[in-house]
N, CA, C and O atoms as a GROMACS GRO file, in nm:
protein
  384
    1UNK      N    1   8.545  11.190  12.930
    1UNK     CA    2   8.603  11.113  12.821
    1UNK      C    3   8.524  10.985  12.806
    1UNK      O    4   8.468  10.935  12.904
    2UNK      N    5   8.517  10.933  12.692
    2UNK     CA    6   8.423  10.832  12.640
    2UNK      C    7   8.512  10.693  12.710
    2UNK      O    8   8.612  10.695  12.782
    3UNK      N    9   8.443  10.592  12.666
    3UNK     CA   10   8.561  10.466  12.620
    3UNK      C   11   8.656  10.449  12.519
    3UNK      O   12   8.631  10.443  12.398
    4UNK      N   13   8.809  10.439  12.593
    4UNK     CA   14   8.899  10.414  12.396
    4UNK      C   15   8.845  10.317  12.364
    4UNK      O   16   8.762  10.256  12.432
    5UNK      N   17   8.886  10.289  12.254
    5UNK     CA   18   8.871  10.163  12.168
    5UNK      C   19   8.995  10.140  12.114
    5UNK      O   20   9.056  10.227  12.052
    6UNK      N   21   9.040  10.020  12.136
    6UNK     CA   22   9.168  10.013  12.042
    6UNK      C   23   9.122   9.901  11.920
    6UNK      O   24   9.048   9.803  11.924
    7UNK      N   25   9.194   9.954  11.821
    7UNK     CA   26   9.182   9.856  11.642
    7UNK      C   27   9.295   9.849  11.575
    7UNK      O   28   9.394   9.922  11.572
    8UNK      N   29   9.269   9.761  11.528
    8UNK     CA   30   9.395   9.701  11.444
    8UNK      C   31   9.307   9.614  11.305
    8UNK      O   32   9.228   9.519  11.303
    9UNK      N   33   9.359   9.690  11.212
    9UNK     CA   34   9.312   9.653  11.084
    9UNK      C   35   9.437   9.649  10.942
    9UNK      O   36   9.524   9.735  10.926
   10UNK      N   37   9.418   9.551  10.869
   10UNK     CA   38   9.488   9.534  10.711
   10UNK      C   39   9.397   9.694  10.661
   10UNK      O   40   9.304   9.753  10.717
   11UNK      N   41   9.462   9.719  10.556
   11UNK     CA   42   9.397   9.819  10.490
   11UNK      C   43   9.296   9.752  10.435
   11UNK      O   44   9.196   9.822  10.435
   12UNK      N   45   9.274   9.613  10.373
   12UNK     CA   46   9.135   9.632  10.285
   12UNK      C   47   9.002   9.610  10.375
   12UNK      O   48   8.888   9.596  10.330
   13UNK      N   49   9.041   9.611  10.516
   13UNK     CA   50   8.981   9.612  10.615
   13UNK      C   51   8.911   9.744  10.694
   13UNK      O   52   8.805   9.742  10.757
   14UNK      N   53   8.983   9.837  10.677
   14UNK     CA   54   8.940   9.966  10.701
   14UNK      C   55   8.838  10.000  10.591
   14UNK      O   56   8.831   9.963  10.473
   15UNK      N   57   8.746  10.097  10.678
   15UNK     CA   58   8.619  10.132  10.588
   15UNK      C   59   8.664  10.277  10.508
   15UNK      O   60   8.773  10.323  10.541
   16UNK      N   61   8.614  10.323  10.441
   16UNK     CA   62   8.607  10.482  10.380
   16UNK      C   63   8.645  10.552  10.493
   16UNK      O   64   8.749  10.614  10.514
   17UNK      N   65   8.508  10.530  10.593
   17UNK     CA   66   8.578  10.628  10.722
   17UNK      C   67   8.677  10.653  10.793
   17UNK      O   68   8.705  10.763  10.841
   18UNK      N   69   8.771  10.496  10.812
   18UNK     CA   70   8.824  10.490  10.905
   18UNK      C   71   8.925  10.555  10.877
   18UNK      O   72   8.990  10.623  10.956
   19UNK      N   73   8.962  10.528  10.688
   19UNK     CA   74   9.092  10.591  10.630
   19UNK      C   75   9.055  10.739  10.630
   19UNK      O   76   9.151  10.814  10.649
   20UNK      N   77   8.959  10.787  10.615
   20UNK     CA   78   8.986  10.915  10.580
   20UNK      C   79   9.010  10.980  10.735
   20UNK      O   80   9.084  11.078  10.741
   21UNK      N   81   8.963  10.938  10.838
   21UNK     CA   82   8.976  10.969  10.958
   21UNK      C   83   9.179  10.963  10.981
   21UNK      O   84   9.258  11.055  11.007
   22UNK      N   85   9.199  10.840  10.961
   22UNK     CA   86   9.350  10.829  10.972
   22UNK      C   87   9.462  10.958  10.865
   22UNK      O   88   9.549  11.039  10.895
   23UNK      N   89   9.399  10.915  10.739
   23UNK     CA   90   9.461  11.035  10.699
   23UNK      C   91   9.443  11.178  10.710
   23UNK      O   92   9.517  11.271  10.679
   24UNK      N   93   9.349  11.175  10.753
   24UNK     CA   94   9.328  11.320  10.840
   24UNK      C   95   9.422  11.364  10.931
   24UNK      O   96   9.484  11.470  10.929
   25UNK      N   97   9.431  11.247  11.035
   25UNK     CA   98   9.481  11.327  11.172
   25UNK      C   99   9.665  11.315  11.142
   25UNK      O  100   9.745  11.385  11.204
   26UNK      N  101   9.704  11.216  11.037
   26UNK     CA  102   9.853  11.201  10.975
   26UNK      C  103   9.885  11.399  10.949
   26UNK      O  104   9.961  11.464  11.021
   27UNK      N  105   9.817  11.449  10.849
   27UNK     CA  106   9.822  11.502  10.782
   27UNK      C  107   9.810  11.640  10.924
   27UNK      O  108   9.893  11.729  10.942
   28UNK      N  109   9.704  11.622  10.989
   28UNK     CA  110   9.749  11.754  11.113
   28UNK      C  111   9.804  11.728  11.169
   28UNK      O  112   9.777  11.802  11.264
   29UNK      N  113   9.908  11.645  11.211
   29UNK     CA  114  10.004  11.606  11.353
   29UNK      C  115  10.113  11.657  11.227
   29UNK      O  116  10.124  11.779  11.222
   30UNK      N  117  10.200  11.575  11.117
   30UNK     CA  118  10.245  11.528  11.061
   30UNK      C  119  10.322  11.700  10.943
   30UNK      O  120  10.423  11.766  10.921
   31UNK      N  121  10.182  11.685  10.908
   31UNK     CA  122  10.234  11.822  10.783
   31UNK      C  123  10.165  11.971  10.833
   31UNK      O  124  10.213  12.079  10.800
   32UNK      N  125  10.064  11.957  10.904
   32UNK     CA  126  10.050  12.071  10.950
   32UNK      C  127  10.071  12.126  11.091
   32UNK      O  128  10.073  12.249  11.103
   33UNK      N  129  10.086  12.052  11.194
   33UNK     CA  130  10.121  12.085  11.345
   33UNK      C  131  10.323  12.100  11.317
   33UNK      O  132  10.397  12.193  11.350
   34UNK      N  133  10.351  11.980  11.253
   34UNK     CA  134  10.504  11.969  11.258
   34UNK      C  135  10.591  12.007  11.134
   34UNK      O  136  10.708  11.980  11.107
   35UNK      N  137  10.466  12.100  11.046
   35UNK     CA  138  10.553  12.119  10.894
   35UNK      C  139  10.604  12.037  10.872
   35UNK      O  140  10.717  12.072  10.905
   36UNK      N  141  10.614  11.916  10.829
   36UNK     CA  142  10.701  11.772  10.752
   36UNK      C  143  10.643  11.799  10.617
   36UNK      O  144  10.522  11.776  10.616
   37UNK      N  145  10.684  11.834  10.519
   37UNK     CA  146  10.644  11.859  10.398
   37UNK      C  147  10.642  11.757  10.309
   37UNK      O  148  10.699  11.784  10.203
   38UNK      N  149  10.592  11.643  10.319
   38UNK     CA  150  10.599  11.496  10.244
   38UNK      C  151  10.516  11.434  10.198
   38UNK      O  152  10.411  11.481  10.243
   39UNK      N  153  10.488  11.322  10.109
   39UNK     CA  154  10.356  11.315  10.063
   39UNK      C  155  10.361  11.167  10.164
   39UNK      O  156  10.443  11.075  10.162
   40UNK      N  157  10.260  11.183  10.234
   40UNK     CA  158  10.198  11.118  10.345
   40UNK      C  159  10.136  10.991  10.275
   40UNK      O  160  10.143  10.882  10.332
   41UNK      N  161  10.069  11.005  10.144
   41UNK     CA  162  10.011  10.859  10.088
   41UNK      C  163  10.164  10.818   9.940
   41UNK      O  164  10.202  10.856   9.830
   42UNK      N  165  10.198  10.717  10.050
   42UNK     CA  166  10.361  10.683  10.007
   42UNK      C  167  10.396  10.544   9.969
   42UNK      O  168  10.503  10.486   9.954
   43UNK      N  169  10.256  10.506   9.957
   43UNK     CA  170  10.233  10.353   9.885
   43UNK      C  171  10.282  10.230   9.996
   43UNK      O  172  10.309  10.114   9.964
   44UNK      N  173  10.284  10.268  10.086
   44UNK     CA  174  10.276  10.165  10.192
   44UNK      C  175  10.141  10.143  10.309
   44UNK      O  176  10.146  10.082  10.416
   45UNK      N  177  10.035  10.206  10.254
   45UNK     CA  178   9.939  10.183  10.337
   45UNK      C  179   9.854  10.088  10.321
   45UNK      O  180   9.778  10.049  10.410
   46UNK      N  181   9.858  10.040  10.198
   46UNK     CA  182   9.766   9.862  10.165
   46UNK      C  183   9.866   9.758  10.225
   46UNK      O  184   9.831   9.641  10.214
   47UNK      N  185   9.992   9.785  10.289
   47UNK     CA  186  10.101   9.688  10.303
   47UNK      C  187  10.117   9.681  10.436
   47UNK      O  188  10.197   9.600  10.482
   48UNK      N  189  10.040   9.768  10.522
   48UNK     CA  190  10.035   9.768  10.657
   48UNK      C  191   9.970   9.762  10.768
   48UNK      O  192   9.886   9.851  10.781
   49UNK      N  193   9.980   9.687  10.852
   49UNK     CA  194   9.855   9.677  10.951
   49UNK      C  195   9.826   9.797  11.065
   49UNK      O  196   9.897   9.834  11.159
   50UNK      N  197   9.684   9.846  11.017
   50UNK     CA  198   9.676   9.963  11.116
   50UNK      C  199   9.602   9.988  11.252
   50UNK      O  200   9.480   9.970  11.259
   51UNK      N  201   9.683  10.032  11.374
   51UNK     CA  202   9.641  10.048  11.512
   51UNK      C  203   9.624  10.167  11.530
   51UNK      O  204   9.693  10.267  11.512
   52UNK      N  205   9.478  10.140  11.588
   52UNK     CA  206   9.482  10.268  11.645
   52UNK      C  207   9.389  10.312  11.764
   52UNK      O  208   9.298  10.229  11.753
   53UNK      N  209   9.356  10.390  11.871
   53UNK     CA  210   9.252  10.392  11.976
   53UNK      C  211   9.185  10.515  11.932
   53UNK      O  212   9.247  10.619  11.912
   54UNK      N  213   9.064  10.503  11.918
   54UNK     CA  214   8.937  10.602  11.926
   54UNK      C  215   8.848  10.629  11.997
   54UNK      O  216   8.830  10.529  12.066
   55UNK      N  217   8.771  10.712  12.026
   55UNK     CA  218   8.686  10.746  12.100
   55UNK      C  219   8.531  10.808  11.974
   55UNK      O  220   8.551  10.884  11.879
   56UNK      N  221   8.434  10.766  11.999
   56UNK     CA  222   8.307  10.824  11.907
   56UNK      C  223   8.404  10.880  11.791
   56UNK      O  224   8.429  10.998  11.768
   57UNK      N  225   8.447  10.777  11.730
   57UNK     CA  226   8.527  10.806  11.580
   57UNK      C  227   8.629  10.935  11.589
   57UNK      O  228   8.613  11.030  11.512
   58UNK      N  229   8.678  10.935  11.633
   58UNK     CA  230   8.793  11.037  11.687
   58UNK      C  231   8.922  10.968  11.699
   58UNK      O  232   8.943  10.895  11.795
   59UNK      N  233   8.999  10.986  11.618
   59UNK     CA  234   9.147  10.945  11.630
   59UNK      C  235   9.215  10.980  11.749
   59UNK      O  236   9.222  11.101  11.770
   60UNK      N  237   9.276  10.888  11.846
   60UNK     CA  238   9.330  10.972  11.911
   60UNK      C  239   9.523  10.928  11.986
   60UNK      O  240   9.594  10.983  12.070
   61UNK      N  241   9.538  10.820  11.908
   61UNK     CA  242   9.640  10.765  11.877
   61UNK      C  243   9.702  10.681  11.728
   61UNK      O  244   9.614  10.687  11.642
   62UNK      N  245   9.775  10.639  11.698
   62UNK     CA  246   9.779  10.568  11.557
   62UNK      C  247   9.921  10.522  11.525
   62UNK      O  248  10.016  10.580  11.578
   63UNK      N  249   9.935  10.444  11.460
   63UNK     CA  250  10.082  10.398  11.413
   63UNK      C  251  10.046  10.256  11.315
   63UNK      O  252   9.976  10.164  11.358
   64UNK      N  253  10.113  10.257  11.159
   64UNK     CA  254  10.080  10.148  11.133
   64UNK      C  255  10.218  10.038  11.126
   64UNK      O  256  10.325  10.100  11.130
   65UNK      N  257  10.231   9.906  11.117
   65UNK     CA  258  10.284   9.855  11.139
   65UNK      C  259  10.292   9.799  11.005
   65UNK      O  260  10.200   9.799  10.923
   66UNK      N  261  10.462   9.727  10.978
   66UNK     CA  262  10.488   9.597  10.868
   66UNK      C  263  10.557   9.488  10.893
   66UNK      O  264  10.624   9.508  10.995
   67UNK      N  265  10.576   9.375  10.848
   67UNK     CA  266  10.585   9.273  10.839
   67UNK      C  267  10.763   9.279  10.808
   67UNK      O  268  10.805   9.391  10.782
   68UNK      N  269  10.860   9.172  10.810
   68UNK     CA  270  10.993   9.192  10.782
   68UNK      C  271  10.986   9.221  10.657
   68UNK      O  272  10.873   9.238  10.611
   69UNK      N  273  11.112   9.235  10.561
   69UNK     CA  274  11.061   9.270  10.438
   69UNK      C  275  10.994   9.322  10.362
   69UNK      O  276  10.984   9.276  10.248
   70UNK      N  277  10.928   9.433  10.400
   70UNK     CA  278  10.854   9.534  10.371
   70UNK      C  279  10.882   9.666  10.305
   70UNK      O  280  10.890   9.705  10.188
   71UNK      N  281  10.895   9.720  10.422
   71UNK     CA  282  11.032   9.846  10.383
   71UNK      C  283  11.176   9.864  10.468
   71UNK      O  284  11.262   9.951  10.454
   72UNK      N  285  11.172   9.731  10.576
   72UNK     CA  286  11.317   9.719  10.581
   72UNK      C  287  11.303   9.556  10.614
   72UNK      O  288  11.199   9.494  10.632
   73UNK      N  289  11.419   9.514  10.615
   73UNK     CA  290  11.475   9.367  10.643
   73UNK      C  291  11.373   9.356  10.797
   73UNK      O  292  11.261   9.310  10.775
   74UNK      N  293  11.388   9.375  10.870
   74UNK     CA  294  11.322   9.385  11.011
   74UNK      C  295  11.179   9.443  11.000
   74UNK      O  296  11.147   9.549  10.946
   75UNK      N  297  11.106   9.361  11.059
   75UNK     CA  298  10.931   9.452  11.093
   75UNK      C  299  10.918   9.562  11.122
   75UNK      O  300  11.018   9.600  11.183
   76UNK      N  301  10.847   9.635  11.110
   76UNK     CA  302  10.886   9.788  11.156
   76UNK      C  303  10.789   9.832  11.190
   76UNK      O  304  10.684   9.768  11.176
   77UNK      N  305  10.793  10.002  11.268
   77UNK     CA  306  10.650  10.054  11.273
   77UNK      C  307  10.646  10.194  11.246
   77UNK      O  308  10.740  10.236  11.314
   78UNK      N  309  10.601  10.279  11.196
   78UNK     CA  310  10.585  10.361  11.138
   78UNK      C  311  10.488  10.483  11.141
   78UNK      O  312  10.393  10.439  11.206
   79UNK      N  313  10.456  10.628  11.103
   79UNK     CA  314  10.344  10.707  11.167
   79UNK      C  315  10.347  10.700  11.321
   79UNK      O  316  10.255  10.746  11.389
   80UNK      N  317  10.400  10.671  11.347
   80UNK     CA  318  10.356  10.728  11.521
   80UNK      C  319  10.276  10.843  11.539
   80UNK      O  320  10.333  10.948  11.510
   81UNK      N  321  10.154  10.851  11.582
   81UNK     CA  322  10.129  10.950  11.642
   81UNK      C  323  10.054  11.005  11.790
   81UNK      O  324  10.060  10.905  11.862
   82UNK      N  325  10.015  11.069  11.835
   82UNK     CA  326   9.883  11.101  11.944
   82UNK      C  327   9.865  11.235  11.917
   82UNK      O  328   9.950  11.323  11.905
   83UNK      N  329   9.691  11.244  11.905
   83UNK     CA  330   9.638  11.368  11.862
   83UNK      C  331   9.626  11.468  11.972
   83UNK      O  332   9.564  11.448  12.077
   84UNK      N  333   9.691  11.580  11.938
   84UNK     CA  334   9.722  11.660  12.025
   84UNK      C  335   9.609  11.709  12.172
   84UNK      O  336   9.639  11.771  12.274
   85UNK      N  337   9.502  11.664  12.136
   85UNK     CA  338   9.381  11.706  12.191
   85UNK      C  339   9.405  11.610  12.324
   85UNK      O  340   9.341  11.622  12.429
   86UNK      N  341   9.500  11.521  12.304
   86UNK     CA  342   9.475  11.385  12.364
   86UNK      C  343   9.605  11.352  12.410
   86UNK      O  344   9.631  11.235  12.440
   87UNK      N  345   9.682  11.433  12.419
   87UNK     CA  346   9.841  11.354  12.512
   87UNK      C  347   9.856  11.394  12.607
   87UNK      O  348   9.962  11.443  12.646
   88UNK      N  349   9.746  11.386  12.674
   88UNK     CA  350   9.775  11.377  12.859
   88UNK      C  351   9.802  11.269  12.884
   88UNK      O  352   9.881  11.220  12.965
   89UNK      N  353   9.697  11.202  12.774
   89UNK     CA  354   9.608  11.064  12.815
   89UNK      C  355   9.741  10.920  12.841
   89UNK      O  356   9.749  10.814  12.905
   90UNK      N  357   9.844  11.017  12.727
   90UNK     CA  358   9.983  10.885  12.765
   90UNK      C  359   9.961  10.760  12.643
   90UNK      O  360  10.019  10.651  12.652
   91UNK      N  361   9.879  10.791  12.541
   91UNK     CA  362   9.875  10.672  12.483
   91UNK      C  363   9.952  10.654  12.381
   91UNK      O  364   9.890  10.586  12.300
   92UNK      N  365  10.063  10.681  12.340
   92UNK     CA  366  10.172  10.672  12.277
   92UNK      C  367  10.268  10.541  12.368
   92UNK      O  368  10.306  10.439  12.311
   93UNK      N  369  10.292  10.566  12.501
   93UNK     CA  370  10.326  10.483  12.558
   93UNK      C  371  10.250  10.350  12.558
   93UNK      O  372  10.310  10.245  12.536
   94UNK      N  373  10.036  10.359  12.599
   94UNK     CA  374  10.009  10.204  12.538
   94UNK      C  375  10.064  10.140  12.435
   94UNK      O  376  10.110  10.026  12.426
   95UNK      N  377  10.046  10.272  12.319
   95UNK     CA  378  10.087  10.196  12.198
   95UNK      C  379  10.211  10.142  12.149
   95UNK      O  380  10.208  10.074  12.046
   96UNK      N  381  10.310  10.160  12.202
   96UNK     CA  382  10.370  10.107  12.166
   96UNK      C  383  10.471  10.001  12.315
   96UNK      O  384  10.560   9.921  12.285
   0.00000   0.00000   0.00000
């Protein structure tokens, strides 16, 4: 295994890659590993700050976060995930 990397970025901060990488691995944990049939780009992703640990551009944890007042009275966090390739590793527990 490489080095993680952990990041935390605003959306206008993330590059082309990073999003399409994120919505990638949403979309196989999310709608295709767990059938959740939902539309995943839900207009809260320019509104949220995103964490996540990688390895050589490989998603392998993620969750983005908001501010109070956002989408509830209280800060919140949201997407949880760890890519299946990768939950030995326990990083659901770093992350949060």
């Amino acid at each position: 295994m490489q080095t993680i990397h952990w990041k935390i970025k605003s959306f206008t901060e993330l590059s082309v890659t990073e999003l399409y990488e994120i919505l990638r691995i949403r979309q196989a944990v999310f709608v295709v590993e767990q059938t959740c049939n939902y539309l995943d780009a839900d207009g809260y992703d320019d509104k949220a700050v995103h964490l996540w640990a990688e390895t050589n551009g490989e998603i392998l944890a993620y969750c983005r976060l908001f501010d109070s007042g956002i989408k509830y009275q209280e800060a919140s966090i949201g997407r949880v995930l760890t890519n299946s390739n990768y939950r030995n590793l326990r990083l659901g527990k770093t992350l949060m």
